[in-house]
C-alpha positions in Angstrom: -15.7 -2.0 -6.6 -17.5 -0.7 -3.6 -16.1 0.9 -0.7 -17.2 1.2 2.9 -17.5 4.6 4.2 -16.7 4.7 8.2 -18.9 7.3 9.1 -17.7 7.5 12.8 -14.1 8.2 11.1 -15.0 10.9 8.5 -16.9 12.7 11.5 -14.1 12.9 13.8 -11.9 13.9 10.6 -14.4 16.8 9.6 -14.6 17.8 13.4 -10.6 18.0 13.2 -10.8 20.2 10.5 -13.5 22.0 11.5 -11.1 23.4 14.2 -8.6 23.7 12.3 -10.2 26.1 9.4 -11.9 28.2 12.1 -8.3 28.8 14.1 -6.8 29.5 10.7 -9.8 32.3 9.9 -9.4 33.4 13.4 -5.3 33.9 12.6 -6.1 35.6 9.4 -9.3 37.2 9.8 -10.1 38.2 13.2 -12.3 36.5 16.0 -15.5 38.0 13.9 -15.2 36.1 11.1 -14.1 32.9 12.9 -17.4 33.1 14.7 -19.2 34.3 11.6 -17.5 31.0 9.5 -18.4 28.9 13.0 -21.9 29.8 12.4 -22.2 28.7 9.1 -20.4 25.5 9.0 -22.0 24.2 12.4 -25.6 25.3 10.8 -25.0 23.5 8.2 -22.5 20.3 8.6 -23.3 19.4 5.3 -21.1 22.8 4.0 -18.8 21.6 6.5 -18.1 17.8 4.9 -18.6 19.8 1.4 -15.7 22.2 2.7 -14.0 19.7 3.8 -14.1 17.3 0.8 -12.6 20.4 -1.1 -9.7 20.9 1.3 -8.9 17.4 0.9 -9.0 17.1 -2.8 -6.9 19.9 -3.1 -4.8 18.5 -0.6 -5.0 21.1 1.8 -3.9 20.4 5.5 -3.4 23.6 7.4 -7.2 24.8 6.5 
């Protein structure tokens, strides 16, 4: 069985959640790690579909 990945989809999904997981660390941790964790995952987008992935699997929503 093979399944068709809609790119265009998954990167609107991980840029939803990308805002998302930064206003929750801003809420909890303060604007300096929000920028900090902003920094990292937009360096890097593949840590942000990895973190993303996770969240989902878990079945996380609010991070």
């Amino acid at each position: 069985m093979t399944k068709k990945i809609d790119f265009i989809s998954l990167e609107a999904a991980v840029a939803a959640w990308l805002s998302d997981h930064l206003e929750h660390v801003r809420e909890t941790f303060g604007e300096g790690e929000a920028y900090a964790a902003a920094v990292e995952l937009e360096d890097d987008p593949w840590v942000a579909l990895q973190w993303y992935v996770e969240d989902k699997r878990r079945g996380s929503t609010a991070i």
